[in-house]
C-alpha positions as semicolon CSV with decimal commas, in nm:
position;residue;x (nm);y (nm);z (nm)
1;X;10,946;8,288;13,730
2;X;11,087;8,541;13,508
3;X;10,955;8,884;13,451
4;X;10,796;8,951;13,155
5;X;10,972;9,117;12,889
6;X;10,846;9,462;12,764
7;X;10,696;9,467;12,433
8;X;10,899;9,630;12,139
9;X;10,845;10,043;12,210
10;X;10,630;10,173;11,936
11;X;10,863;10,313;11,644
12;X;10,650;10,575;11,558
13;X;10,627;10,711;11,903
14;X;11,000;10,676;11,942
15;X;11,048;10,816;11,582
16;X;10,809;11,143;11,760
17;X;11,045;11,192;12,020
18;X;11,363;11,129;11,787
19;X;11,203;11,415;11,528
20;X;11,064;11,619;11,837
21;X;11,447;11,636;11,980
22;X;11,586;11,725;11,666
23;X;11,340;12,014;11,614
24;X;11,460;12,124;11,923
25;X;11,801;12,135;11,832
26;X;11,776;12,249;11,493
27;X;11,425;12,470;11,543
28;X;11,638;12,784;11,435
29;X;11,674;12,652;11,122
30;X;11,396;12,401;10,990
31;X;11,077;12,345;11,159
32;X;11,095;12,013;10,936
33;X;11,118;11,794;11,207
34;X;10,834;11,919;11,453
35;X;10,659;11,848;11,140
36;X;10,800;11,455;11,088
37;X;10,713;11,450;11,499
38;X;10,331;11,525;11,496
39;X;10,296;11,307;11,170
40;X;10,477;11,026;11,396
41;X;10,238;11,091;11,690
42;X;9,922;11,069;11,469
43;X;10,075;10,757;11,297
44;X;10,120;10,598;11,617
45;X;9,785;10,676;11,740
46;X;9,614;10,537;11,414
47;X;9,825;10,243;11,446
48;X;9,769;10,146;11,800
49;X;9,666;9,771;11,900
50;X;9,305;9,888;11,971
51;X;9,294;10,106;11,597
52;X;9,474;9,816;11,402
53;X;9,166;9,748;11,202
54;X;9,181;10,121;11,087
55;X;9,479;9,985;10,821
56;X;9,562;9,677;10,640
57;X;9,822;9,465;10,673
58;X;10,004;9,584;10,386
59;X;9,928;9,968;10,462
60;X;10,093;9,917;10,807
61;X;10,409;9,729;10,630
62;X;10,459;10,011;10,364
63;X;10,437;10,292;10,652
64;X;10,686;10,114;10,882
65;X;10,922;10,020;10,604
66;X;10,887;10,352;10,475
67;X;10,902;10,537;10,831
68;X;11,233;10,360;10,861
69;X;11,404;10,470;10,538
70;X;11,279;10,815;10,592
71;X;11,456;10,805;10,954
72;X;11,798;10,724;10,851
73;X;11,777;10,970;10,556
74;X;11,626;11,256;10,738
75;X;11,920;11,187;11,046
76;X;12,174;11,210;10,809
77;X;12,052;11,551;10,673
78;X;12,030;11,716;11,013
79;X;12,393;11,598;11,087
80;X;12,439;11,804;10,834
81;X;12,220;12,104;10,910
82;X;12,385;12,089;11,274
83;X;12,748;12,087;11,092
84;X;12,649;12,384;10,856
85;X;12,684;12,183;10,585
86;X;12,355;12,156;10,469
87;X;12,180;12,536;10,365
88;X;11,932;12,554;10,115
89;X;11,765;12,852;10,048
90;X;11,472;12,742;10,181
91;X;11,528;12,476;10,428
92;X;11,163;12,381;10,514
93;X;11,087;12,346;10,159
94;X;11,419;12,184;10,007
95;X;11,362;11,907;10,365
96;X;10,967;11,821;10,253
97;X;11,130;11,767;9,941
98;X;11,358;11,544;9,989
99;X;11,200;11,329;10,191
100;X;10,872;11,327;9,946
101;X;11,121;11,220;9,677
102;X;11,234;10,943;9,870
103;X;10,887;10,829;9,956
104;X;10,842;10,852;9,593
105;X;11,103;10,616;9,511
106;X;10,964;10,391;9,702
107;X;10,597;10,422;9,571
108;X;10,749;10,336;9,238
109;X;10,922;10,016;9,387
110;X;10,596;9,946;9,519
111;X;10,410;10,004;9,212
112;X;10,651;9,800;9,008
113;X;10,702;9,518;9,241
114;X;10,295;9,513;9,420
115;X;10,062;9,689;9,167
116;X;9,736;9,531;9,302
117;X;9,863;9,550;9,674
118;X;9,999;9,903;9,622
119;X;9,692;10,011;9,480
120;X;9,483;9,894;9,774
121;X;9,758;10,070;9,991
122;X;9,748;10,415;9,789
123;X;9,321;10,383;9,836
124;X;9,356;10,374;10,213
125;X;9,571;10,620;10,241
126;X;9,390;10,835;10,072
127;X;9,088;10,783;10,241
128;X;9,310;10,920;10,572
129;X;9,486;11,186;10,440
130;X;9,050;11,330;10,287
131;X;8,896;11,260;10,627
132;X;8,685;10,953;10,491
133;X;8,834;10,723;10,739
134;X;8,893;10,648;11,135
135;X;9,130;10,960;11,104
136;X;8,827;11,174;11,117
137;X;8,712;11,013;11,395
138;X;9,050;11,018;11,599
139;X;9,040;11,407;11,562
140;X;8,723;11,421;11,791
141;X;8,934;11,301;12,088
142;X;9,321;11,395;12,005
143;X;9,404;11,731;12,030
144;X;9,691;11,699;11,778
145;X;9,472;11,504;11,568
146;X;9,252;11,734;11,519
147;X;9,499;12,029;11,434
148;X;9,630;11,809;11,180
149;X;9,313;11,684;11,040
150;X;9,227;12,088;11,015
151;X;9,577;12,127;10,783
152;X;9,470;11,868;10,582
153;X;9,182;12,038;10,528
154;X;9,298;12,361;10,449
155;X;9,566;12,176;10,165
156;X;9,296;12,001;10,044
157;X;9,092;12,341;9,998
158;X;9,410;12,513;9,835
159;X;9,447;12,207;9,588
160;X;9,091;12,182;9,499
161;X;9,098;11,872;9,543
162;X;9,123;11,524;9,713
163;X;9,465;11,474;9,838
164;X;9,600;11,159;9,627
165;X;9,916;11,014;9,829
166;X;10,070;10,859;9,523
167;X;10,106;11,230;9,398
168;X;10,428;11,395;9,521
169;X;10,302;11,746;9,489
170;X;10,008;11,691;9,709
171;X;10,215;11,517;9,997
172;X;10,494;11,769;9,975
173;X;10,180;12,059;9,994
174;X;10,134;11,860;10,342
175;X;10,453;11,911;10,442
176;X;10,475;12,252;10,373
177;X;10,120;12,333;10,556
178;X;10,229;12,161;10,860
179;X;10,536;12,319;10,904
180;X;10,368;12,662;10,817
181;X;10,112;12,581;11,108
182;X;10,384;12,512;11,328
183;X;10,583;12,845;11,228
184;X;10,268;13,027;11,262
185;X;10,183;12,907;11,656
186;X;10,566;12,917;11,734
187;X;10,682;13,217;11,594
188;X;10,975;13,296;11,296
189;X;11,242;13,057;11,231
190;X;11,595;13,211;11,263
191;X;11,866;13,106;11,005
């Protein structure tokens, strides 16, 4: 009898320790990609087998498609941060930005393509990036849930109001928060 074959790793936990290596590399520069790593980690936990009914279908195709565009762009860009060819004034910023772009773009594909399904996407999303969802719940028993539940918070606070994923300026606010939070229990980046 043959031995059964391991089920396909989780790509957001091996997306976690992908980003979580490259922060370590490139921490001197960005803390962009500590940042993608904890957003990979919470993914992963929301996504789980036994939290599957926390997202649709769809929602879980549209994160995983767009988890895997994000990876090859955001590898390419720290080739070029590690090859000094890639300096921005600031890093952080100009790295939330263009990866919120890029999820942009494909909002807008989405929107074009899958209006009604998009639109039930962008609701769910929504209600886990404002706490109205299992998200809320997670952060009572994961540590780094919880610390990322509390940044969402604090954009939401600085925004005045709901965080609304189809708006770019909101998600890149994320960005900027977590990697601020990171910065802030980690100490200065070095350029």
């Amino acid at each position: 009898m043959a031995a059964p074959e391991n089920p396909a790793p989780n790509p957001y936990l091996r997306r976690a320790a992908l980003y979580a290596g490259m922060d370590g590399l490139l921490c001197r520069h960005t803390r962009f990609f500590g940042a993608a790593a904890q957003t990979n980690v919470l993914l992963a936990a929301l996504l789980a087998p036994a939290a599957r009914f926390a997202l649709s279908r769809d929602a879980r195709h549209f994160l995983g498609d767009i988890g895997g565009r994000l990876e090859g762009l955001n590898l390419s860009i720290a080739r070029k941060i590690a090859a000094g060819r890639y300096r921005p004034q600031d890093l952080d910023h100009a790295m939330v930005d263009s990866e919120q772009s890029a999820v942009q773009s494909h909002i807008d594909q989405w929107r074009l393509t899958n209006a009604h399904r998009f639109g039930l996407i962008a609701r769910e999303l929504d209600a886990l990036m404002n706490g109205r969802h299992i998200c809320s719940l997670l952060g009572r028993v994961h540590a780094a849930a919880a610390s990322y539940i509390g940044t969402l918070e604090e954009v939401r606070r600085r925004l005045g109001h709901p965080i609304a994923f189809v708006r770019q300026k909101d998600r890149v606010s994320v960005g900027c928060a977590l990697i601020g939070r990171i910065r802030m229990h980690s100490g200065p980046v070095h350029r």
